[in-house]
C-alpha atoms as one frame of an Amber mdcrd trajectory, in Angstrom:
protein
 244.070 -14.135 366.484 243.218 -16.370 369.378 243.080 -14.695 372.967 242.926
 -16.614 376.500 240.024 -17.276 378.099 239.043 -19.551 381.541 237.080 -22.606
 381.000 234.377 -23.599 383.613 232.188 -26.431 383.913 228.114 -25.862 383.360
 227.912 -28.278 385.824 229.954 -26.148 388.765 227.837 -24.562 391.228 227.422
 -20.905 391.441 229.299 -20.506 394.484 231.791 -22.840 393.039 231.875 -20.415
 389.360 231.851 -16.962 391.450 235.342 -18.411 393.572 237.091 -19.837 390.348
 236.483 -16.063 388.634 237.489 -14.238 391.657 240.662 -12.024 391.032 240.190
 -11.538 387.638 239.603  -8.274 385.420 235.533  -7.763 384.099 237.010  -8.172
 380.303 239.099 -11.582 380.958 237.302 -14.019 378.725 235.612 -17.155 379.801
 234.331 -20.505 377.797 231.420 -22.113 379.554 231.035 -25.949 378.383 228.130
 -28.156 379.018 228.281 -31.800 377.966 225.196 -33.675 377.098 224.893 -37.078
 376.154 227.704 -37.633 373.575 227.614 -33.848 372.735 229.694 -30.868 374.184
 228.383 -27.142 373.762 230.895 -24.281 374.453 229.641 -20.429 375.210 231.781
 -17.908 374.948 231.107 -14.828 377.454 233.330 -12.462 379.750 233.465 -12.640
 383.100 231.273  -9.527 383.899 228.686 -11.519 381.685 228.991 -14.760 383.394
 228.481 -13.164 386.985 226.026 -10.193 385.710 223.976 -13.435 384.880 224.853
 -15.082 388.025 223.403 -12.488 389.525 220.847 -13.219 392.152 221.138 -16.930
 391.711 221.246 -19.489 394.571 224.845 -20.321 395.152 223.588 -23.919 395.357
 221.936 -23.713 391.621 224.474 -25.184 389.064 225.929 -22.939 386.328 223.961
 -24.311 383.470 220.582 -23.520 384.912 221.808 -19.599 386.142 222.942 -18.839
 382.933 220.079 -20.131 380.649 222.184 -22.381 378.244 220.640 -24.090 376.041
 221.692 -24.940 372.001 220.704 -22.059 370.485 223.196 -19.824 372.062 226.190
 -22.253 371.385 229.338 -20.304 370.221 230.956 -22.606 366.921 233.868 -24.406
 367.654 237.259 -24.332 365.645 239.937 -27.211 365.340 243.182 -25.617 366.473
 245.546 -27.731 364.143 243.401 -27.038 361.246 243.486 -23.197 359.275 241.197
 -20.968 361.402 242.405 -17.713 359.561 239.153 -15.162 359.361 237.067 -17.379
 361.431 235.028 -17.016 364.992 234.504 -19.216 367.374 236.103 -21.676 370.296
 239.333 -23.097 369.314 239.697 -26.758 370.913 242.728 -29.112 370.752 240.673
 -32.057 370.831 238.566 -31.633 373.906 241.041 -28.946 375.272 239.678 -25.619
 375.392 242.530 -23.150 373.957 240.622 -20.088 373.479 238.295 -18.091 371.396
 239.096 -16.828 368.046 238.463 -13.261 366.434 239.285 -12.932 362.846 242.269
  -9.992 362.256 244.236  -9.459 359.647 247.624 -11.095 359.159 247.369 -12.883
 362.419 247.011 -16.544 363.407 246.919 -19.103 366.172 249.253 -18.503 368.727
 249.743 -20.199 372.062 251.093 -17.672 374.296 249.497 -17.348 377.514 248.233
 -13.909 378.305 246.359 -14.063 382.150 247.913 -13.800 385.268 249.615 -16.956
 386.710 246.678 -17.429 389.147 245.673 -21.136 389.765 242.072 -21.548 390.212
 240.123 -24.065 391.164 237.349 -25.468 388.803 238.794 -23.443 386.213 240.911
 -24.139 383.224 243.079 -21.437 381.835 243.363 -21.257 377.900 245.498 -19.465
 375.978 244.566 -16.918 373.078 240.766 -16.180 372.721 237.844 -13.339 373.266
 234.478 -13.247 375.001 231.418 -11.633 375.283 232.860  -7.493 374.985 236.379
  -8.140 373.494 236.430  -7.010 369.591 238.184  -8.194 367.073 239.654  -5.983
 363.830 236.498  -7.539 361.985 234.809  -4.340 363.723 231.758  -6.613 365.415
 231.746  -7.861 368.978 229.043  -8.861 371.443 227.796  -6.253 373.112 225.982
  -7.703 376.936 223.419  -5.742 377.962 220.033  -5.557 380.150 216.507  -4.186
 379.242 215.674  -0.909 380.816 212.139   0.869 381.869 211.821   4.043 383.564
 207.930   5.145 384.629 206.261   6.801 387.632 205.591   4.098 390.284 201.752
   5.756 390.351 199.654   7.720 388.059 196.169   8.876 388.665 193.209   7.703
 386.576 193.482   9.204 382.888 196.682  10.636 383.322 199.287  10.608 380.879
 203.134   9.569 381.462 206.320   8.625 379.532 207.583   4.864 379.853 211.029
   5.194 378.452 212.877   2.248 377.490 216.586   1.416 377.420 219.983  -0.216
 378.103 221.600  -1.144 381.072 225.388  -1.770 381.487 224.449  -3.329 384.818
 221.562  -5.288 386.402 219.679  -3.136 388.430 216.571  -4.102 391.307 214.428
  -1.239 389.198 215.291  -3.282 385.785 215.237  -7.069 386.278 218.253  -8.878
 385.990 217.985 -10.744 382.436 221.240 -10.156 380.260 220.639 -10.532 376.622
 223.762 -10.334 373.735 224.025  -8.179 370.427 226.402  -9.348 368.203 226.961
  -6.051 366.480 229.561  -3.521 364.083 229.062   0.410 365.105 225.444   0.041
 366.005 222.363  -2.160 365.605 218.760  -1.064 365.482 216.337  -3.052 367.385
 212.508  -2.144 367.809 210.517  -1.946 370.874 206.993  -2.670 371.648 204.765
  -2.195 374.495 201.870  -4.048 375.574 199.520  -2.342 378.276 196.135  -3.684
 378.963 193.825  -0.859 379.642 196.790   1.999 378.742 196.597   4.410 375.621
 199.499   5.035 373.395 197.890   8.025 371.036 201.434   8.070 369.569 201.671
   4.394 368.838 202.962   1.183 370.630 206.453   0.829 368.826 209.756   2.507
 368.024 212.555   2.084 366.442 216.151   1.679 369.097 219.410   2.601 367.374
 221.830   1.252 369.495 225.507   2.694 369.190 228.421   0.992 370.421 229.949
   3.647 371.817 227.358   4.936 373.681 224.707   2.314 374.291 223.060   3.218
 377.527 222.317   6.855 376.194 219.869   4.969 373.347 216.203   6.226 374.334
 212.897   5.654 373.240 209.850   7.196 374.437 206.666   6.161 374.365 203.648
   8.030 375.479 200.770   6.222 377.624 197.990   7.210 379.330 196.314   5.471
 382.298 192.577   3.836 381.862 189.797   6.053 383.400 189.032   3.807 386.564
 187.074   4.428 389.880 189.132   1.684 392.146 192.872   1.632 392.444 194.450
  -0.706 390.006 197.650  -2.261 389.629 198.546  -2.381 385.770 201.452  -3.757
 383.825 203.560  -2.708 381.254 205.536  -5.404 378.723 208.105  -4.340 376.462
 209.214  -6.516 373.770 212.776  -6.290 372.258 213.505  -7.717 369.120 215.773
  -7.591 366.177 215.397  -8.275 362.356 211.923  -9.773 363.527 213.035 -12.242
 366.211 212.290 -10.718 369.910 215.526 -10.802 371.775 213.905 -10.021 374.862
 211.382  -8.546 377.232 210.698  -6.696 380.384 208.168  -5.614 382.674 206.896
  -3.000 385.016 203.895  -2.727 387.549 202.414   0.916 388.101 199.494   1.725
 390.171 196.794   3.795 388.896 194.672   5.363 391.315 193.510   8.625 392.850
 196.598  11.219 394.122 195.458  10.709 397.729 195.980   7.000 397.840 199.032
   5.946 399.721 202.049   5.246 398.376 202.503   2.135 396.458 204.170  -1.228
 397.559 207.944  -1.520 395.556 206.694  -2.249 392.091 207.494  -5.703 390.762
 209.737  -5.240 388.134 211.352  -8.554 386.304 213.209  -8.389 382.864 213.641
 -11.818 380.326 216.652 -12.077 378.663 217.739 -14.294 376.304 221.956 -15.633
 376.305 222.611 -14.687 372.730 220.945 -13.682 369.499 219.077 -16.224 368.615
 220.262 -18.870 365.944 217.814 -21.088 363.906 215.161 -20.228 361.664 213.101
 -17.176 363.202 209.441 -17.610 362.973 207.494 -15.768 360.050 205.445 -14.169
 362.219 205.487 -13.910 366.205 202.055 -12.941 367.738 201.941 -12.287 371.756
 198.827 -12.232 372.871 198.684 -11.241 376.844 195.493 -11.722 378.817 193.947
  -8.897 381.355 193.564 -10.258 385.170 189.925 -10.588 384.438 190.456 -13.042
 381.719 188.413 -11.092 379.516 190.258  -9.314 377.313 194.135  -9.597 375.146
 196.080  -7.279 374.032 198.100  -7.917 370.941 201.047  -7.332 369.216 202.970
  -8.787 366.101 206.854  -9.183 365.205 207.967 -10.832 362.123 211.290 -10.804
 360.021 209.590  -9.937 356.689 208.789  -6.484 355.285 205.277  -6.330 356.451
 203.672  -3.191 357.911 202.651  -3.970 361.468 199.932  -1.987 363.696 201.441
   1.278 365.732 198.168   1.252 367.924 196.993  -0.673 370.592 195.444  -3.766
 369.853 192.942  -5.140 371.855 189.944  -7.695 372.016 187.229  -8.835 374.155
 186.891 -12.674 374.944 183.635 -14.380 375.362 181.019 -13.545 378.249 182.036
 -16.013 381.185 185.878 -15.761 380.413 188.422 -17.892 378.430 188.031 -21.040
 381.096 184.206 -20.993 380.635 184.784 -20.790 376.643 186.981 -24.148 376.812
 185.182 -25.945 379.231 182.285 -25.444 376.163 184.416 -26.898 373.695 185.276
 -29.655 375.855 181.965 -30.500 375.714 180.322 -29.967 372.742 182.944 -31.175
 370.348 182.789 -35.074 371.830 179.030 -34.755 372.323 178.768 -34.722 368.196
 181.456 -36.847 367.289 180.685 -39.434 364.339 177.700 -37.151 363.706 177.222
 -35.629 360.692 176.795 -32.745 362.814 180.677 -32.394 363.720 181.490 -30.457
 361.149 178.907 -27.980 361.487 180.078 -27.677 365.069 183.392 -27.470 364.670
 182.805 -24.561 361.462 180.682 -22.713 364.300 183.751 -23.355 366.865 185.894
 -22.062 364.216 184.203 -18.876 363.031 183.448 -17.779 366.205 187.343 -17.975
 367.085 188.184 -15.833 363.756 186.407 -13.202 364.849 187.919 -12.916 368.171
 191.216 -12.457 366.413 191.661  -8.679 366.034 191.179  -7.711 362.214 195.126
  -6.506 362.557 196.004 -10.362 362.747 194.395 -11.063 359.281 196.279  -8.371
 358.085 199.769  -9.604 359.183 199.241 -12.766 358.939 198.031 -12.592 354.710
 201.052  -9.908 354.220 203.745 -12.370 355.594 202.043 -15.492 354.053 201.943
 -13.826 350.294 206.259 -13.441 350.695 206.432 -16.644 352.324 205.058 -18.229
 349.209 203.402 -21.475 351.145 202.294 -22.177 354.769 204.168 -19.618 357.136
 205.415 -20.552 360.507 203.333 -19.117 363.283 204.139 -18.801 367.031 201.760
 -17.601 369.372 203.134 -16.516 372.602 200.232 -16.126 375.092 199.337 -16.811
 379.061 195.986 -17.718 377.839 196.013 -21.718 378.105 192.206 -22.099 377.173
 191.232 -20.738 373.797 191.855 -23.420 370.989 193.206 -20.926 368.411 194.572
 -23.806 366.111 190.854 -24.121 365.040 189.968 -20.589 364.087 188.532 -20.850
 360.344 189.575 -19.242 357.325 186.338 -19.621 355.507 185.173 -16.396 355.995
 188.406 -14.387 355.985 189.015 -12.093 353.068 192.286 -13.379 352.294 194.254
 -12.796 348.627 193.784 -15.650 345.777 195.766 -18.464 346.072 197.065 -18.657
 350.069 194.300 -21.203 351.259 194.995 -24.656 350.190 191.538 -25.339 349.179
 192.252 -29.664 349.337 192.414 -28.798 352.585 190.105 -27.801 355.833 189.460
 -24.246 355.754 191.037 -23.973 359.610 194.228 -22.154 360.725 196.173 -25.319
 362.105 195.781 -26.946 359.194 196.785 -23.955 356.593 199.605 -22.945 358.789
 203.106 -23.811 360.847 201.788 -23.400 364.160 203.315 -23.493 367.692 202.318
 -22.025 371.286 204.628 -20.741 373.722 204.299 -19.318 377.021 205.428 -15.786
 378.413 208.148 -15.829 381.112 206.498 -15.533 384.592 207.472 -12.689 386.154
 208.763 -13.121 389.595 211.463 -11.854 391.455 212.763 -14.598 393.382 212.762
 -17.658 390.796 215.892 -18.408 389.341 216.198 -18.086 385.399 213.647 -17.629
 382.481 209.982 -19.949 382.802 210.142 -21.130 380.602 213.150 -20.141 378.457
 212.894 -17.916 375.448 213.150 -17.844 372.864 211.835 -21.561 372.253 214.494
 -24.055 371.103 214.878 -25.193 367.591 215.975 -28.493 368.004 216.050 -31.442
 370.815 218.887 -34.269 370.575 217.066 -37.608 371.729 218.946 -40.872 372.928
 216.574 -42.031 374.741 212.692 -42.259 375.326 210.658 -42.697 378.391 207.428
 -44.812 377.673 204.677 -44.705 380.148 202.176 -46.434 379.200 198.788 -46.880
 381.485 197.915 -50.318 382.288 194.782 -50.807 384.130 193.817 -53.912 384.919
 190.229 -55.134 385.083 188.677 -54.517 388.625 190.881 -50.994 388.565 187.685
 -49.724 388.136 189.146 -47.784 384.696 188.413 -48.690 381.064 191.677 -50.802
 379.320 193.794 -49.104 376.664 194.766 -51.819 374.708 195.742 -49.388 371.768
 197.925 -47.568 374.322 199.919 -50.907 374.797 200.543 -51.561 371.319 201.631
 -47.471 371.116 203.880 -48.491 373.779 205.442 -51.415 371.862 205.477 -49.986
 368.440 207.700 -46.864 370.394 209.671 -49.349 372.354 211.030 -51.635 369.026
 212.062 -48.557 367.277 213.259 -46.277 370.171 216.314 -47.020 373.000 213.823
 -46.212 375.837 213.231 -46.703 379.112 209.513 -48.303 380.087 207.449 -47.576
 382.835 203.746 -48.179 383.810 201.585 -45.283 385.017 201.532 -45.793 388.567
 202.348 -43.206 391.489 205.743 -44.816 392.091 207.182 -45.111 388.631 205.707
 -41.413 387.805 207.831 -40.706 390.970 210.593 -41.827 390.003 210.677 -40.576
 386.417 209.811 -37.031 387.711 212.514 -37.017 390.508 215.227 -38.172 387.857
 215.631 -41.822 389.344 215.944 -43.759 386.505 217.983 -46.718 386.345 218.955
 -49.464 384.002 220.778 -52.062 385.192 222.015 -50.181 387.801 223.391 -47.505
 386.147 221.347 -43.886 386.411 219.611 -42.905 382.895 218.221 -39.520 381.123
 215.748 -39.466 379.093 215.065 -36.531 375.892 211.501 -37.571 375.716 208.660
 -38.348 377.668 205.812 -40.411 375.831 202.904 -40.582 378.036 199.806 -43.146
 376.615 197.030 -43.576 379.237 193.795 -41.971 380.472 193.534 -38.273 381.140
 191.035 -35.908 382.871 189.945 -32.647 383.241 186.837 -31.469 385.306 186.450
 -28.053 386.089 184.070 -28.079 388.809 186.021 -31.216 390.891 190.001 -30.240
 390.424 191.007 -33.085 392.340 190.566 -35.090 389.405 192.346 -33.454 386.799
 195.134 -34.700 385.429 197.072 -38.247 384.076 195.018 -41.201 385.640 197.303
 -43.484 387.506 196.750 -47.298 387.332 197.077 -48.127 390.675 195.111 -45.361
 392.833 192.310 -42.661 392.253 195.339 -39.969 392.520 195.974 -37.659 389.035
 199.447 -36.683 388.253 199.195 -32.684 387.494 200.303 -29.246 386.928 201.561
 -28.934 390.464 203.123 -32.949 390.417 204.948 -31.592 387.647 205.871 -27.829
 388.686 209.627 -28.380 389.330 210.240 -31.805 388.479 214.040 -32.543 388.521
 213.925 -34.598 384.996 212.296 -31.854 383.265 214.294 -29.075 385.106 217.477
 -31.068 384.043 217.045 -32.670 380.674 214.491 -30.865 378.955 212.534 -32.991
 377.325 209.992 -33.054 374.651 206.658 -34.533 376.526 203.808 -35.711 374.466
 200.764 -37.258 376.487 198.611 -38.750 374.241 195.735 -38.655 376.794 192.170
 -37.297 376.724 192.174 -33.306 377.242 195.706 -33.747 379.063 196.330 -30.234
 376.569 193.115 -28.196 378.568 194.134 -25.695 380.729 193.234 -25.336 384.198
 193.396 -23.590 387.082 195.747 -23.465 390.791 195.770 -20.668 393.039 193.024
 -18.544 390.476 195.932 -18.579 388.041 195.853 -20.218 384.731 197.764 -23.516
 384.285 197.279 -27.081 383.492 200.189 -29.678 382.721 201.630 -27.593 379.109
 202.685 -24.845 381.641 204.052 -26.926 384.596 206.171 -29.220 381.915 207.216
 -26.073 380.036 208.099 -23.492 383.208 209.917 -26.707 384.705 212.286 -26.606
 381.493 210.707 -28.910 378.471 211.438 -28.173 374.860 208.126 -28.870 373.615
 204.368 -30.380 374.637 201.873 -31.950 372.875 198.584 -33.474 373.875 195.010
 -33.651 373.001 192.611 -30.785 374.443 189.702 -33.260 374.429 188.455 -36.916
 374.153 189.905 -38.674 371.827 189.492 -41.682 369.643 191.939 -44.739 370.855
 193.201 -45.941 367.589 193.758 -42.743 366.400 195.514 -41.460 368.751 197.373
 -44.200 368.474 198.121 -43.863 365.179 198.562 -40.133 365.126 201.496 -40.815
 368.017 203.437 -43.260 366.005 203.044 -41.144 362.828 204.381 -38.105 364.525
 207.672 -39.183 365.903 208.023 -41.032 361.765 207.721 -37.613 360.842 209.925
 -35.757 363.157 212.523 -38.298 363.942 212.531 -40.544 361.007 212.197 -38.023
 358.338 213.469 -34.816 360.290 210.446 -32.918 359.584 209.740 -29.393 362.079
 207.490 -30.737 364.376 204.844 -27.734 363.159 205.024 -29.038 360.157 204.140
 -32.061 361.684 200.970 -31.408 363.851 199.528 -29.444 360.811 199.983 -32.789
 358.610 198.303 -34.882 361.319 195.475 -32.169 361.635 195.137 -33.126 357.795
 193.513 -36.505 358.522 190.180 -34.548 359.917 187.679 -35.326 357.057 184.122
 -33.681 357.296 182.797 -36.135 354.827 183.293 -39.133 356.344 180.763 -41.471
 357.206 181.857 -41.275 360.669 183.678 -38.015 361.223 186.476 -37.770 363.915
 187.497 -35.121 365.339 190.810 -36.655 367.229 193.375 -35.102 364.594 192.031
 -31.689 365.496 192.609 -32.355 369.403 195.969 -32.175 369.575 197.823 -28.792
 370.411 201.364 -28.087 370.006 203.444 -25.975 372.756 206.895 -25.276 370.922
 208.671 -23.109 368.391 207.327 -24.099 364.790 210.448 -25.151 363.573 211.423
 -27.336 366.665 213.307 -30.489 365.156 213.709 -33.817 367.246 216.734 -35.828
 366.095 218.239 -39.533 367.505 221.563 -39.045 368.968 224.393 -40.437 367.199
């Protein structure tokens, strides 16, 4: 049957969404649509969803950005003149929005309309359809809900405490306000996992969450911590992970303090909750490793999440980093992997770079990883979600793992990026005041591309900066194959690429990818110079050039700046950043660049060879970056280690694909 619903815009305001739903019942059903480029998406929600999500947003913001849509979470559409018996989804009549479908027995498309006469402005009334809570006879429906944590705002040193974890019907301050979706018959299990730096859990760090339709907010789990033994007051944090048949659905957070009965009372705790619009769609990486780094930067804590029947570690996992912190690690690496290129003393380097990172993976990782990789049959898709923007993991070595017969490819390097499907993500940040999820989660799967921006860094003798003629040609070889847009790296065209100014012939453009080819920086004693070298001044373009850029905020792109160590981390405020995190928590899809020098023609070639791969031939762009790590050969006369450099922010099966 087909039941009404009201259509809004995603590009309506919030204040504009909140007055077209006013007067309406929680359960009336509402189609969202967002058009981009030659493509429509519809999302099908109810009204207590769509202002639950709302919730807390500017009024200013538009409705895309407050309700996190992106691809993934895209309802199906149905044709209305064509058979929709037994089928879900939004039912158009052409580009008319006529409702939302829910299989029942014996009954088909109808247009009768069922809401109340009300006109309202910015909204379209359908006829027939569901949303977000209505079920259908097919005994399933979407049920909208919030993560949930209840603990003591203070503890004393070594005490213990329950964190119990949850559903909310409603957003609450105590709870965050990030709605997720289950799509689910009488109940649905989901398992939760908590992540504590410094905490105990002698009764493990997961359980098992049967949620029941009927009573979902009454679904408990307990978990049992106990606070570290310290002498100052601390403030600690607690991260739960939701996730279903292996793909985390989403997360939330709570501060406690820990410290002595007689200190005062704490501040309100910070409390911020991730959600993600709808279970996710796309392939769900084999194996999902957070990795979460204490405010020291000295240790991170672990935990694992995959889809396959693997047994995963009930205990905390947790691991020391390297004496000087992660920053002082990478700033080594940035050093001593250029200072032996084209020796024969590379490899040897990189093997020492590479053992040393195996072994500050917890054994537990190992043990995942070789359980999921012996079902998956060949290279398994890895995502690492982790604040920790320094440590190259990519280049951890397998040469000394004890791993079964037959997983390594032994044509190949002996080093994790190369044997594996490998992408990095970043946490959400928690904060209370910034509108939606940075950046979103889960990553997308896929990025529609009509059109490239090429900036390409021309500097001219007497700039004072070496030439990139190989950067040029990059440029062209891009530009004949590509619609794009092309600008040079100077502080006015970065401007207005950033600010979302672009014009051709008048007419405003947008852009799905931004191909950066010029010089890059990073110096970690002098931060004034990190960053994309312009052509035209001694300014850099970074992390806080980027943070908030209007493009990225707006079109998502996939970025790739084939620079030198434009993929480093840095630092701004004591917190750790660099550009991957101001593209990616201003909205991009994906990131790649190079986390040190590199070789000109081969990053040239490596560029062109990527985007043949992805776009051309519709490979994942994991898949990808692990063929292009491929080209590193030891034995060569003059070794190179540029197809190493590169590091890959995005989910392992992210596909890029030319616009129709």
């Amino acid at each position: 049957m087909i039941r009404s619903v009201l259509t809004l815009d995603a590009a309506l305001t919030v204040g504009d969404a909140i007055a077209a739903l006013e007067g309406y019942g929680d359960d009336v059903g509402v189609v969202v649509r967002r058009r981009e480029l030659d493509t429509t998406y519809y999302y099908s929600m109810s009204r207590a969803e769509v202002l639950g999500r709302m919730a807390g947003s500017d009024e200013s913001a538009n409705l895309r950005d407050a309700l996190g849509l992106h691809e993934t979470g895209a309802a199906p559409t149905l044709d209305f003149s064509g058979n929709i018996s037994g089928q879900a989804g939004v039912v158009l009549d052409g580009t008319e929005v006529v409702g939302v479908a829910v299989p029942g027995p014996g009954e088909g498309p109808t247009r009768g309309g069922l809401f109340p006469e009300r006109p309202t402005t910015g909204a379209e009334p359908g006829t027939g359809g569901t949303a977000g809570g209505d079920r259908g006879d097919s005994g399933e429906e979407d049920l909208v809900t919030y993560p949930a944590l209840d603990a003591p705002a203070k503890v004393a040193p070594g005490e213990a405490f329950d964190l119990t974890i949850g559903l909310s019907a409603t957003p609450t301050d105590t709870h965050g306000t990030g709605a997720f979706r289950l799509t689910m018959g009488d109940e649905v299990e989901l398992v939760v996992q908590v992540t504590a730096l410094g905490f105990e859990a002698p009764n493990g760090i997961r359980q098992l969450l049967t949620v029941r339709r009927e009573s979902p907010e009454q679904t408990k789990a307990v978990i049992k911590l106990v606070a570290p033994s310290i002498d100052q007051p601390t403030w600690g944090l607690l991260q739960v992970e939701y996730a279903r048949a292996g793909a985390v659905v989403a997360r939330a957070w709570r501060e406690i303090l820990v410290a002595d009965p007689a200190t005062v009372a704490p501040r309100a705790p910070v409390v911020e909750s991730s959600g993600i619009p709808a279970a996710p769609q796309g392939p769900v990486p084999d194996l999902t490793v957070t990795a979460l780094i204490s405010p020291d930067g000295r240790r991170l804590s672990w935990t694992f999440t995959t889809p396959h029947d693997v047994p995963l570690p009930n205990a905390v996992v947790e691991t020391n980093l390297p004496p000087g912190t992660a920053r002082n690690f990478a700033d080594q690496v940035l050093r001593q992997i250029p200072a032996a290129e084209g020796s024969p003393l590379l490899d040897n380097t990189i093997t020492g770079l590479g053992i040393t990172l195996a072994d500050l993976l917890p054994a537990e990782f190992w043990d995942v990883l070789e359980g999921v990789w012996q079902i998956v049959g060949g290279p398994p898709s890895l995502l690492l979600v982790s604040d920790d923007t320094y440590v190259p993991w990519e280049l951890a070595s397998l040469q000394e793992i004890d791993l079964a017969e037959g997983l390594i490819d032994q044509d190949l390097p002996p080093i994790l990026g190369v044997q594996v499907r490998m992408g990095r993500w970043l946490p959400s940040a928690i904060s209370r005041r910034r509108i939606g999820t940075h950046p979103s989660q889960p990553p997308a799967t896929e990025r529609e591309v009509a059109r490239f921006a090429l900036v390409i860094g021309d500097y001219l003798d007497g700039s004072g900066v070496r030439p990139l003629p190989k950067a040029k040609e990059e440029g062209k070889a891009l530009a004949a194959k590509y619609p794009n847009v092309w600008r040079a790296a100077t502080a006015a065209d970065l401007d207005e690429l950033l600010e979302d100014r672009l014009t051709e012939q008048g007419d405003h453009v947008s852009v799905q990818v931004i191909h950066i080819a010029c010089h890059g920086a990073v110096d970690p004693v002098n931060t004034r110079y990190n960053g994309i070298v312009l052509a035209d001044s001694d300014l850099r373009l970074d992390q806080l050039g980027v943070t908030g850029s209007k493009l990225v905020a707006s079109q998502e792109p996939f970025v790739f700046l084939n620079g030198c160590e434009l993929g480093l981390g840095s630092e701004v405020l004591g917190t750790p950043g660099g550009l991957a995190p101001a593209f990616l928590g201003s909205g991009s899809r994906g990131f790649i660049a190079p986390l040190w020098l590199v070789d000109d023609t081969l990053a040239h070639d490596l560029a062109l060879e990527f985007y043949e791969m992805t776009i051309g031939e519709g490979i994942a762009a994991g898949e990808a970056l692990r063929r292009m790590r491929q080209h590193y050969d030891p034995k060569a006369t003059k070794p190179l280690s540029t197809p190493l450099a590169y590091v890959f922010y995005g989910h392992p099966d992210l596909r890029l694909a030319l616009a129709s």
